[in-house]
SEFIZA-3560 file (N, C-alpha, C; in Angstrom, 3 decimals):
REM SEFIZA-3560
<numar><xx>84.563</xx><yy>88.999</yy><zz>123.585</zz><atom>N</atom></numar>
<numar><xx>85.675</xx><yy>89.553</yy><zz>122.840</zz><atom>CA</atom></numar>
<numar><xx>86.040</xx><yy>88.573</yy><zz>121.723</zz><atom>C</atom></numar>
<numar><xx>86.367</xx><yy>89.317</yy><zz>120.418</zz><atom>N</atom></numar>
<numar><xx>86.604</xx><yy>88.013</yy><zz>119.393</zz><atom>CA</atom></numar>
<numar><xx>88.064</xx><yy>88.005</yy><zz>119.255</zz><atom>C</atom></numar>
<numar><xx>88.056</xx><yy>86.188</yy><zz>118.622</zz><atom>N</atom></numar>
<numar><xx>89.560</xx><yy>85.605</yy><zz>119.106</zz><atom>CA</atom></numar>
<numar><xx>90.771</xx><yy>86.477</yy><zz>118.604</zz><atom>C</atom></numar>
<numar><xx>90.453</xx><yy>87.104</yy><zz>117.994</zz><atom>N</atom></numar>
<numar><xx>91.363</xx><yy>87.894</yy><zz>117.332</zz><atom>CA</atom></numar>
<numar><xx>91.480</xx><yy>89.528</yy><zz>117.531</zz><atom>C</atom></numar>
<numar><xx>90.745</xx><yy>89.623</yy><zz>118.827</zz><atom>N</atom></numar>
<numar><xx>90.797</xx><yy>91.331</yy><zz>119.076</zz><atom>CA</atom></numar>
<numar><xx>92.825</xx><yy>91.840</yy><zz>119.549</zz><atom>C</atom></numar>
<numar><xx>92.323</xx><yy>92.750</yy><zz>119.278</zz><atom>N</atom></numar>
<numar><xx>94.122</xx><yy>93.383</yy><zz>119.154</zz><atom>CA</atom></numar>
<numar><xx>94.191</xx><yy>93.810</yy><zz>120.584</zz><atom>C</atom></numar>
<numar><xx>95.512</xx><yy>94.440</yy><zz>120.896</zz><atom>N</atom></numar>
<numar><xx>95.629</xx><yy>94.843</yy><zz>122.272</zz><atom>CA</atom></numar>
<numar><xx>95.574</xx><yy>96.203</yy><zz>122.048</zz><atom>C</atom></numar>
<numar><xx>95.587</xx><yy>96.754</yy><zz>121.315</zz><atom>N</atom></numar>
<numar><xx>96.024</xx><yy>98.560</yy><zz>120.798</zz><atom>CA</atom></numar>
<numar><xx>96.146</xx><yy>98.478</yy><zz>119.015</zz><atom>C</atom></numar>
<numar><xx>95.977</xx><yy>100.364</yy><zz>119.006</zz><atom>N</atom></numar>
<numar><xx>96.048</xx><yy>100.636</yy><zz>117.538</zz><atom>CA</atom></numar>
<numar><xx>96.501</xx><yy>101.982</yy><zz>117.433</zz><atom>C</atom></numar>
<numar><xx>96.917</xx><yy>102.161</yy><zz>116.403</zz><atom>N</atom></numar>
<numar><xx>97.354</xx><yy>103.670</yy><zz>116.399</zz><atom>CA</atom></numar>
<numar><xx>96.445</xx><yy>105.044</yy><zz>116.164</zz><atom>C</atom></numar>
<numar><xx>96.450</xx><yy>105.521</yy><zz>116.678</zz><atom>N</atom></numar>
<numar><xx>95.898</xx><yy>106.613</yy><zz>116.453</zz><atom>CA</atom></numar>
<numar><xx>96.135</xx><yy>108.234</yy><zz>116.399</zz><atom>C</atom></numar>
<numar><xx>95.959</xx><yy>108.505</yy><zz>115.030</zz><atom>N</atom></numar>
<numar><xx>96.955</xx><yy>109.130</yy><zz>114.742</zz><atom>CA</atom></numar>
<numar><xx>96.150</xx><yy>110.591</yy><zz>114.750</zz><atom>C</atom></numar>
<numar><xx>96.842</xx><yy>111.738</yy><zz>114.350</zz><atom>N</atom></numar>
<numar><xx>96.786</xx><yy>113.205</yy><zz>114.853</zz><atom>CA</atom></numar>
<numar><xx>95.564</xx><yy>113.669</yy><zz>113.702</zz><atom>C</atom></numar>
<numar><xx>95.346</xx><yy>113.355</yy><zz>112.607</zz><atom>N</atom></numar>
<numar><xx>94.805</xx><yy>113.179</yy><zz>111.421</zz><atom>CA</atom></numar>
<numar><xx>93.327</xx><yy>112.971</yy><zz>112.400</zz><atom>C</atom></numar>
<numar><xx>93.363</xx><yy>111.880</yy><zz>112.439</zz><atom>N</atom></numar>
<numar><xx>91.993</xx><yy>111.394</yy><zz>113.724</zz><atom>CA</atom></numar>
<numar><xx>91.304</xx><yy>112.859</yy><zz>114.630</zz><atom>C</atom></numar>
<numar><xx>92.013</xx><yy>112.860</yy><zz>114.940</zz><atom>N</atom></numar>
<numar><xx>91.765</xx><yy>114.330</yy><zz>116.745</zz><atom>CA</atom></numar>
<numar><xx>91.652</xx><yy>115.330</yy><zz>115.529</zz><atom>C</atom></numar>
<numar><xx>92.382</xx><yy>115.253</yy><zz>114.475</zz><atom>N</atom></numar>
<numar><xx>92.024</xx><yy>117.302</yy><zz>114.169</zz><atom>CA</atom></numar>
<numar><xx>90.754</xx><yy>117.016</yy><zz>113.302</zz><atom>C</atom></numar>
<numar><xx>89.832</xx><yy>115.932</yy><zz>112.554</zz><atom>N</atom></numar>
<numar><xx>88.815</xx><yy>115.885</yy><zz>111.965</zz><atom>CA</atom></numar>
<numar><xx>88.116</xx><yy>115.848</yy><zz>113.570</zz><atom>C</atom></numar>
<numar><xx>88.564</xx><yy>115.228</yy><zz>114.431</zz><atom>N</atom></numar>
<numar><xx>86.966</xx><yy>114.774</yy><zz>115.186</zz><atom>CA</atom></numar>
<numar><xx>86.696</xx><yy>115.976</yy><zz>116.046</zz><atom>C</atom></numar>
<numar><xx>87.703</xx><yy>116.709</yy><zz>116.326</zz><atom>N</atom></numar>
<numar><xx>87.583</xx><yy>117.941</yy><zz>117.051</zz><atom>CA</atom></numar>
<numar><xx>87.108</xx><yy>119.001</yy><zz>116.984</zz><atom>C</atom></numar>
<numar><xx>86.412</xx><yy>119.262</yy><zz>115.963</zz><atom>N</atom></numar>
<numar><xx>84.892</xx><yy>120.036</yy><zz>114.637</zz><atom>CA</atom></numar>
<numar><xx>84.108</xx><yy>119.587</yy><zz>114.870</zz><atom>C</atom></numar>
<numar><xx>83.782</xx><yy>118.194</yy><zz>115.626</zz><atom>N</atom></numar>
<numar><xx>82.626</xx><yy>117.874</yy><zz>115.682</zz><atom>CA</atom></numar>
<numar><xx>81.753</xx><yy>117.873</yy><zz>116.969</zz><atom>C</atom></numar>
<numar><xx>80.881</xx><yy>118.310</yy><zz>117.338</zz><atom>N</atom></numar>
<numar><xx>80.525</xx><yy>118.568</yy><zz>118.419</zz><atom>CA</atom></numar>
<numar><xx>80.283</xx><yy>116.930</yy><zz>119.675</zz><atom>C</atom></numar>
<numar><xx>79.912</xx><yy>117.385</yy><zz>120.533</zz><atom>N</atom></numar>
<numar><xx>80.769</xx><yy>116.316</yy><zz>121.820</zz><atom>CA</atom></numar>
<numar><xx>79.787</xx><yy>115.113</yy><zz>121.610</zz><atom>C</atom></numar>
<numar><xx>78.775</xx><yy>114.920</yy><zz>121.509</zz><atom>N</atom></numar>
<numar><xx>77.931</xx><yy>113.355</yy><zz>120.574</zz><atom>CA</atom></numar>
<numar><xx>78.530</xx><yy>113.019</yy><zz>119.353</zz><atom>C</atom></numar>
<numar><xx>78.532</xx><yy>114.024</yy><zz>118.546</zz><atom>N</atom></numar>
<numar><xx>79.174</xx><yy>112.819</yy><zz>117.192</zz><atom>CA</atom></numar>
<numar><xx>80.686</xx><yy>112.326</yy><zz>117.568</zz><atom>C</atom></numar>
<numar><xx>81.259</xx><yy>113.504</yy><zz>118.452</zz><atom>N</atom></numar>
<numar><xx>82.670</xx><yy>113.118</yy><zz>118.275</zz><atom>CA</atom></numar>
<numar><xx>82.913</xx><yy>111.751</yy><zz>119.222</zz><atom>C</atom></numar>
<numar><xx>81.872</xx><yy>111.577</yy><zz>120.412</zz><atom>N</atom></numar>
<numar><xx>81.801</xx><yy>110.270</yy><zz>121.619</zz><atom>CA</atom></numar>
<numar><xx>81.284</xx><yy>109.057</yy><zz>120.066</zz><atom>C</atom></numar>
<numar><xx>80.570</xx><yy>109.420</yy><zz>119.101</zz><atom>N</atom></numar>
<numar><xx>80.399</xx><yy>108.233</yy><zz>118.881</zz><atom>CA</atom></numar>
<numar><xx>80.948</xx><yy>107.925</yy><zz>117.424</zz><atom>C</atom></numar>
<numar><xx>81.799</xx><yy>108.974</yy><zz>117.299</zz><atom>N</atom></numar>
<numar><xx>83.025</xx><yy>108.645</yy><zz>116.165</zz><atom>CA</atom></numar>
<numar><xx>84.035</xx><yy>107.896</yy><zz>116.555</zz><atom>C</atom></numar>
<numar><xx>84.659</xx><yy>108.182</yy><zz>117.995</zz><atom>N</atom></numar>
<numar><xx>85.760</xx><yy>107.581</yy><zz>118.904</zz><atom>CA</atom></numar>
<numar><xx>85.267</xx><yy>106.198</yy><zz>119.141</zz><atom>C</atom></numar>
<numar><xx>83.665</xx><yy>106.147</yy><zz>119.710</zz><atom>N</atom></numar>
<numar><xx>83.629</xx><yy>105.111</yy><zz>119.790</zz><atom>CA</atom></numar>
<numar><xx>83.570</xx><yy>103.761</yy><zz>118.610</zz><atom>C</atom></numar>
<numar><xx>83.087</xx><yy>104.498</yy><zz>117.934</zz><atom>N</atom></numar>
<numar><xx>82.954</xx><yy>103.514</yy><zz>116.420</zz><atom>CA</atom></numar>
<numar><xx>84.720</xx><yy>103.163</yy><zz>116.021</zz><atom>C</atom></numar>
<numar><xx>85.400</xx><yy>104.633</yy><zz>116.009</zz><atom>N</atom></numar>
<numar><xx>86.731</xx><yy>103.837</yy><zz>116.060</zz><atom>CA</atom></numar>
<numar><xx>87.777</xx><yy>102.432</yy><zz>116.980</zz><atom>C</atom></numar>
<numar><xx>87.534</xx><yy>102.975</yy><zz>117.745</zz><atom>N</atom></numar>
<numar><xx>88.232</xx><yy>101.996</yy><zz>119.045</zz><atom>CA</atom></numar>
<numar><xx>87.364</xx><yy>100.549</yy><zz>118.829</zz><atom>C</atom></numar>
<numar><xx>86.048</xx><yy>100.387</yy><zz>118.984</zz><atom>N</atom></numar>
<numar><xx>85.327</xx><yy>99.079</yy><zz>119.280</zz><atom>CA</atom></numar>
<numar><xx>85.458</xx><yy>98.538</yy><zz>117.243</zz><atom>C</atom></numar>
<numar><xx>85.893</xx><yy>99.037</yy><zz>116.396</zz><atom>N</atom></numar>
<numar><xx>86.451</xx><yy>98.861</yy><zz>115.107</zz><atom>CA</atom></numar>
<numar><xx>87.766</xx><yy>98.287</yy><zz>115.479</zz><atom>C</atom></numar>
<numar><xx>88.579</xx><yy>99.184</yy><zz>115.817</zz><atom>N</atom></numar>
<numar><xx>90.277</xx><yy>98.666</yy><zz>115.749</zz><atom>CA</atom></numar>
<numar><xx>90.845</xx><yy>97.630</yy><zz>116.582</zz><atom>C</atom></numar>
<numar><xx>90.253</xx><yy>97.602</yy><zz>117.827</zz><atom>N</atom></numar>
<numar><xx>89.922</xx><yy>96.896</yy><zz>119.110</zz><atom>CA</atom></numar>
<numar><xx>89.191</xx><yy>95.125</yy><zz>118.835</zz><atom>C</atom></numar>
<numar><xx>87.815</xx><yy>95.851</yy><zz>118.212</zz><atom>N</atom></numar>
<numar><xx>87.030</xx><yy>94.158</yy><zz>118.464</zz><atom>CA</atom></numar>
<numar><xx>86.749</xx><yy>93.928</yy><zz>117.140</zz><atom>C</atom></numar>
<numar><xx>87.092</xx><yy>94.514</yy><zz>116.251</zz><atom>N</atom></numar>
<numar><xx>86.470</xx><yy>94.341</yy><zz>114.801</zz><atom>CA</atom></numar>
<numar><xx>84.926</xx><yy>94.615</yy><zz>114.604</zz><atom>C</atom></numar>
<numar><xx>84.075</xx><yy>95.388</yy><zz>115.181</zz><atom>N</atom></numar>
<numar><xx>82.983</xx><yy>95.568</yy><zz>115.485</zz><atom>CA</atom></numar>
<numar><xx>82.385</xx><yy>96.485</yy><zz>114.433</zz><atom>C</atom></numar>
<numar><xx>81.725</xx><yy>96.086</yy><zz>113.419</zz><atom>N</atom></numar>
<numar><xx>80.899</xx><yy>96.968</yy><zz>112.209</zz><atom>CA</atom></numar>
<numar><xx>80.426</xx><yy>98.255</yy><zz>113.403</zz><atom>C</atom></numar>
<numar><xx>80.664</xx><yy>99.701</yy><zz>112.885</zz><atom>N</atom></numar>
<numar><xx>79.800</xx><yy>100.677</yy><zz>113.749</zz><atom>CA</atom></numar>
<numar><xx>78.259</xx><yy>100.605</yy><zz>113.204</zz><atom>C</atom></numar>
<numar><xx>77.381</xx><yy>101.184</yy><zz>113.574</zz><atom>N</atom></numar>
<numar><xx>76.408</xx><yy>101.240</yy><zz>113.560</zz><atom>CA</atom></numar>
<numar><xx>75.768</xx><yy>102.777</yy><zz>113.638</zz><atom>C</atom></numar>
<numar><xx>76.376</xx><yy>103.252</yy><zz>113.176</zz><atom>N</atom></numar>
<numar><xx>76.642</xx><yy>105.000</yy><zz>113.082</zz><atom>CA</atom></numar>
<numar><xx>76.170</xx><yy>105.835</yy><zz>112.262</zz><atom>C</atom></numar>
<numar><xx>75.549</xx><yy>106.796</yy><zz>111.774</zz><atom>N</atom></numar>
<numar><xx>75.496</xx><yy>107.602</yy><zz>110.944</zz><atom>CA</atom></numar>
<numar><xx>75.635</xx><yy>109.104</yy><zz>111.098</zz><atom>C</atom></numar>
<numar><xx>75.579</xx><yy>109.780</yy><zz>109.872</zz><atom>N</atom></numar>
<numar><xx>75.506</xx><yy>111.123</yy><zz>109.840</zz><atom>CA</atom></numar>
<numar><xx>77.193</xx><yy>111.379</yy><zz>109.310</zz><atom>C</atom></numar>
<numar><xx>77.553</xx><yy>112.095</yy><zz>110.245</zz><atom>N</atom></numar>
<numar><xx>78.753</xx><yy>113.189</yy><zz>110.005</zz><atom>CA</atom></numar>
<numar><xx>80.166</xx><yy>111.837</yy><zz>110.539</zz><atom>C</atom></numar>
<numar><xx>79.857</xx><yy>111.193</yy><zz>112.147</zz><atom>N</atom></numar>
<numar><xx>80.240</xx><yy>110.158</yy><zz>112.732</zz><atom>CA</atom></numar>
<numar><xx>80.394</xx><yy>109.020</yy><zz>111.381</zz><atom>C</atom></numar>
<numar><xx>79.510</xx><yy>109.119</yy><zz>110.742</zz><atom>N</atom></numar>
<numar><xx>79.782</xx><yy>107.471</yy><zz>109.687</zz><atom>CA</atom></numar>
<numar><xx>81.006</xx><yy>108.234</yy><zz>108.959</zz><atom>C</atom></numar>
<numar><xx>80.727</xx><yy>109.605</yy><zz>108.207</zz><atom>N</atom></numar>
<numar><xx>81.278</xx><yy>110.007</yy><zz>107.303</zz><atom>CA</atom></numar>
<numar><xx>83.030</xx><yy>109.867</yy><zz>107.509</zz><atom>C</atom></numar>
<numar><xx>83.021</xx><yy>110.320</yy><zz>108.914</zz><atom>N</atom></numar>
<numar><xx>84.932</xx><yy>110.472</yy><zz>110.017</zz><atom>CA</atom></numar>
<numar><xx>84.910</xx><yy>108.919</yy><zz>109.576</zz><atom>C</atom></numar>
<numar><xx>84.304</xx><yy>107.917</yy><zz>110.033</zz><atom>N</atom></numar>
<numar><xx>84.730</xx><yy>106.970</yy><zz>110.163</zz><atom>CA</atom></numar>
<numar><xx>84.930</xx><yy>106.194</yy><zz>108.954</zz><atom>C</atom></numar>
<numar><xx>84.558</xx><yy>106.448</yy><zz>107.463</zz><atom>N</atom></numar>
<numar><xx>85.022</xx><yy>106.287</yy><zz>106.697</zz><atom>CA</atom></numar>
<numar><xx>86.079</xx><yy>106.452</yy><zz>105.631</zz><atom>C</atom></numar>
<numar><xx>87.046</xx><yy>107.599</yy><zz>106.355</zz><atom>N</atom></numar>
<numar><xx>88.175</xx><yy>108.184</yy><zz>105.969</zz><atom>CA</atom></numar>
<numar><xx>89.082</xx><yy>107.319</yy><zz>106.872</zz><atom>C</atom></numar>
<numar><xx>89.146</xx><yy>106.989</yy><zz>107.569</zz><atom>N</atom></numar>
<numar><xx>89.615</xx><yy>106.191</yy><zz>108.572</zz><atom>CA</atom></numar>
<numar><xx>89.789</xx><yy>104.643</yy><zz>108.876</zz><atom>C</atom></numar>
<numar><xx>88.568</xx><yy>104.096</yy><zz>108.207</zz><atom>N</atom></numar>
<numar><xx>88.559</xx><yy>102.615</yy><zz>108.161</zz><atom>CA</atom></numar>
<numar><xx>89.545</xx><yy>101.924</yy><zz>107.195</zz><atom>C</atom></numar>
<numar><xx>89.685</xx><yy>102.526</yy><zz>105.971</zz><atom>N</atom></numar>
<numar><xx>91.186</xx><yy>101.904</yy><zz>105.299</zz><atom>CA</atom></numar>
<numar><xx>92.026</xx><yy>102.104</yy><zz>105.759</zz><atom>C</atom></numar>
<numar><xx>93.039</xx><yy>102.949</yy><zz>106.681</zz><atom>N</atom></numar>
<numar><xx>93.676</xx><yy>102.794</yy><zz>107.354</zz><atom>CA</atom></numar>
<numar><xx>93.860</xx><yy>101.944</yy><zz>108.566</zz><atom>C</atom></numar>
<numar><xx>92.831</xx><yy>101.807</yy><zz>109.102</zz><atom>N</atom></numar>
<numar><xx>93.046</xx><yy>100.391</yy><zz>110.503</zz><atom>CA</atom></numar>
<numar><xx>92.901</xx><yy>99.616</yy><zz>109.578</zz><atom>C</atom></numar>
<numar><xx>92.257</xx><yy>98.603</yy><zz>108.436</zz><atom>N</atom></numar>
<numar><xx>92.217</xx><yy>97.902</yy><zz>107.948</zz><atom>CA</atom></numar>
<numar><xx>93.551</xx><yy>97.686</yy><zz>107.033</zz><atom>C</atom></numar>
<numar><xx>94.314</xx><yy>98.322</yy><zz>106.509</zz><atom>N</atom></numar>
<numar><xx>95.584</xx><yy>98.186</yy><zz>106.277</zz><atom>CA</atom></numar>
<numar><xx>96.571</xx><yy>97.921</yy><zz>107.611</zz><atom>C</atom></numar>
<numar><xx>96.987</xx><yy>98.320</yy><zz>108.673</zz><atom>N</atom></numar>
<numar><xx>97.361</xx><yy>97.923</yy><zz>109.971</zz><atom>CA</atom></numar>
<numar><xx>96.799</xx><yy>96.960</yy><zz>110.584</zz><atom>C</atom></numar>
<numar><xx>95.520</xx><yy>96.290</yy><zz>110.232</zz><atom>N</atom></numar>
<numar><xx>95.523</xx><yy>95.124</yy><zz>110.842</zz><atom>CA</atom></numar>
<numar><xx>96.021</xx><yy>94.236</yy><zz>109.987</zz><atom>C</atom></numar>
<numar><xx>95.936</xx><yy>94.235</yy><zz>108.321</zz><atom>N</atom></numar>
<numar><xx>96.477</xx><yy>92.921</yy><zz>107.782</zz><atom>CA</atom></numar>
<numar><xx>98.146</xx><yy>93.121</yy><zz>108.071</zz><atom>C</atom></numar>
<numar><xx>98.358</xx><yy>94.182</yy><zz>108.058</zz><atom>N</atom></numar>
<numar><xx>99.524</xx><yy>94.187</yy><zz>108.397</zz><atom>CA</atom></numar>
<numar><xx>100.509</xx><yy>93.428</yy><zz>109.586</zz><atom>C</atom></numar>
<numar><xx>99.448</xx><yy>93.532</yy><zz>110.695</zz><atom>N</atom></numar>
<numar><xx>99.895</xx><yy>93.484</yy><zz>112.120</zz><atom>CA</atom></numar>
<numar><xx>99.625</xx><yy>91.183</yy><zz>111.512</zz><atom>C</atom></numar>
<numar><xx>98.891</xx><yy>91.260</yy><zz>110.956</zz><atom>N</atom></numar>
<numar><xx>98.358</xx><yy>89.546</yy><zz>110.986</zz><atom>CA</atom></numar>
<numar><xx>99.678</xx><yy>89.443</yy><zz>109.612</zz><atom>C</atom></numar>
<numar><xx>99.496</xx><yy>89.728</yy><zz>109.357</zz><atom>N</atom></numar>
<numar><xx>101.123</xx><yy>89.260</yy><zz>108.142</zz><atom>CA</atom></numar>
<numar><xx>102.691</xx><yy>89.123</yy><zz>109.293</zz><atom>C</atom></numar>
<numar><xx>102.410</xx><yy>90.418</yy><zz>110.372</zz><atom>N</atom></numar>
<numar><xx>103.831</xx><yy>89.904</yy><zz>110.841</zz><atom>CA</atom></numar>
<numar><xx>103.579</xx><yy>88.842</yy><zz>112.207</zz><atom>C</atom></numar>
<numar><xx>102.367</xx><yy>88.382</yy><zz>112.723</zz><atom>N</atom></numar>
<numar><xx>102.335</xx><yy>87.834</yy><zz>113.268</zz><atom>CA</atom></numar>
<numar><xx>102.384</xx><yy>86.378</yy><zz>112.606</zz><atom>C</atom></numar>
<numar><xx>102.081</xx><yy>86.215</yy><zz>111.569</zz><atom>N</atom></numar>
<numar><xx>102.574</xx><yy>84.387</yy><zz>110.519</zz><atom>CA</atom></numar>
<numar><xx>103.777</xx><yy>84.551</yy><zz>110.339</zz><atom>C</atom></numar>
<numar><xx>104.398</xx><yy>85.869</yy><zz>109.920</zz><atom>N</atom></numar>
<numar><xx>105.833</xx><yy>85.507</yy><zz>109.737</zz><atom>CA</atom></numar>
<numar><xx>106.604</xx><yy>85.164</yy><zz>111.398</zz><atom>C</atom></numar>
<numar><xx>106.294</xx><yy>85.824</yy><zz>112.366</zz><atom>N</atom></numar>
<numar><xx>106.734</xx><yy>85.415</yy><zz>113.352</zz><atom>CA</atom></numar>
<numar><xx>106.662</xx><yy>84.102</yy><zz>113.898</zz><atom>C</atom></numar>
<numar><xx>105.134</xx><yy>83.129</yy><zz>113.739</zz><atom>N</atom></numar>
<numar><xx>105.152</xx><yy>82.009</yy><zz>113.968</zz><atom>CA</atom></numar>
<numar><xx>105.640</xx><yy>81.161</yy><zz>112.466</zz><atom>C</atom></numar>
<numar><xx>105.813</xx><yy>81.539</yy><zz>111.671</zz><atom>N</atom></numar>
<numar><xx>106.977</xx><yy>80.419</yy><zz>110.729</zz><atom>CA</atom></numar>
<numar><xx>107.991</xx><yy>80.603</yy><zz>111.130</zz><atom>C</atom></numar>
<numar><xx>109.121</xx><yy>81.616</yy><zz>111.292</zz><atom>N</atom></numar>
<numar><xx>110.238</xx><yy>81.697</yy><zz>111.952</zz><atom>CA</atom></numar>
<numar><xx>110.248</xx><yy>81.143</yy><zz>112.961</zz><atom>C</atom></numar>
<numar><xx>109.123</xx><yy>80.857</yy><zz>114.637</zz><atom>N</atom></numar>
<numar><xx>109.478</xx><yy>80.377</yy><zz>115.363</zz><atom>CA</atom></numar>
<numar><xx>109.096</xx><yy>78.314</yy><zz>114.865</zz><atom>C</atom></numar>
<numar><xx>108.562</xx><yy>78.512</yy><zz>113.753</zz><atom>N</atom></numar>
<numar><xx>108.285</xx><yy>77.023</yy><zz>113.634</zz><atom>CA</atom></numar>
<numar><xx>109.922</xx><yy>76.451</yy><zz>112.750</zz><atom>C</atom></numar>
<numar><xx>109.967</xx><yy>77.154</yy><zz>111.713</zz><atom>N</atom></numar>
<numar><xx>111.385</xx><yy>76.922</yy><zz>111.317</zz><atom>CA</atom></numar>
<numar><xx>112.857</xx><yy>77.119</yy><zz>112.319</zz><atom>C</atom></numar>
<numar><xx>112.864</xx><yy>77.830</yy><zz>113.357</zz><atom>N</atom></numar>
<numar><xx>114.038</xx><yy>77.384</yy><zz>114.393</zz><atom>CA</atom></numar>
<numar><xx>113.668</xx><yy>76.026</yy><zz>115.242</zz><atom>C</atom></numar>
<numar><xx>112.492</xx><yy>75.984</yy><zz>115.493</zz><atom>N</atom></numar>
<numar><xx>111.786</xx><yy>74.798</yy><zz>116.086</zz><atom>CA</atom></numar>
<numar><xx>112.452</xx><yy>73.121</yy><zz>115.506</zz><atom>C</atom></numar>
<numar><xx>112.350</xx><yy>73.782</yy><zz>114.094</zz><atom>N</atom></numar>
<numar><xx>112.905</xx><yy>72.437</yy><zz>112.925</zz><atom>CA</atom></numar>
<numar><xx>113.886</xx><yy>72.321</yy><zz>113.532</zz><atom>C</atom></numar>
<numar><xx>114.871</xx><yy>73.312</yy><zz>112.944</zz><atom>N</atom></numar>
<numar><xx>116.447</xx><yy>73.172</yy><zz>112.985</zz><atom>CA</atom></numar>
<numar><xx>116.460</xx><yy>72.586</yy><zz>114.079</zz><atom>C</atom></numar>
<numar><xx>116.467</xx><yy>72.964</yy><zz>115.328</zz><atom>N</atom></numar>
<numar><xx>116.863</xx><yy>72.976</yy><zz>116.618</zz><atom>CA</atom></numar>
<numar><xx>116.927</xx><yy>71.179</yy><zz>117.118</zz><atom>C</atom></numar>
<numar><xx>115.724</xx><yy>70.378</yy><zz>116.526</zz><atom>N</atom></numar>
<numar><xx>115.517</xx><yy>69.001</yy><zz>116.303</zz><atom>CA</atom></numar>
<numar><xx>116.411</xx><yy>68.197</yy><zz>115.408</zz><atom>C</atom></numar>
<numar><xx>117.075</xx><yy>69.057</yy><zz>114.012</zz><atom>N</atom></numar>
<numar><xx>117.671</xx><yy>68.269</yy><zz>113.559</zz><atom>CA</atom></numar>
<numar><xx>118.953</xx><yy>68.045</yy><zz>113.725</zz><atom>C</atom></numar>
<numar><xx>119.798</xx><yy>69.337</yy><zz>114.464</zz><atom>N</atom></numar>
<numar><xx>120.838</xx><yy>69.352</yy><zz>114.771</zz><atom>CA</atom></numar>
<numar><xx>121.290</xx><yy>68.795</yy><zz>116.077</zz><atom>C</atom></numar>
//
């Protein structure tokens, strides 16, 4: 698992009504290309109709993860800046 895999991601309704047209292989390995993407950061290895879903889709987890890593620095500067105070007072 890489150091930076997430615990969860969103997944949204947008997702299920494209993948649900697609018959039960592309759609197992659209889901899967999503999740082991949002999850482990894992390039899919996919093609066809499956690459195509998953490219409407990848700017969106990729916007939510810098996102999720922007509020996780602001959270550890805030806990490093009360850290300060807390020493000088």
């Amino acid at each position: 698992m890489p150091d930076e895999a997430r615990e969860g991601f969103m997944f949204f309704r947008s997702y299920y009504e494209g993948a649900k047209e697609l018959d039960d292989e592309q759609r197992l390995a659209f889901y899967d290309a999503l999740i082991e993407y949002a999850l482990n950061d894992t390039e899919p290895t996919i093609s066809g109709v499956p690459k195509s879903c998953f490219a409407f889709v990848k700017p969106v987890l990729d916007r939510s993860k810098a996102r999720s890593k922007q509020q996780a620095k602001r959270k550890q500067l805030e806990a490093t800046r009360k850290q300060t105070r807390s020493h000088k007072g």
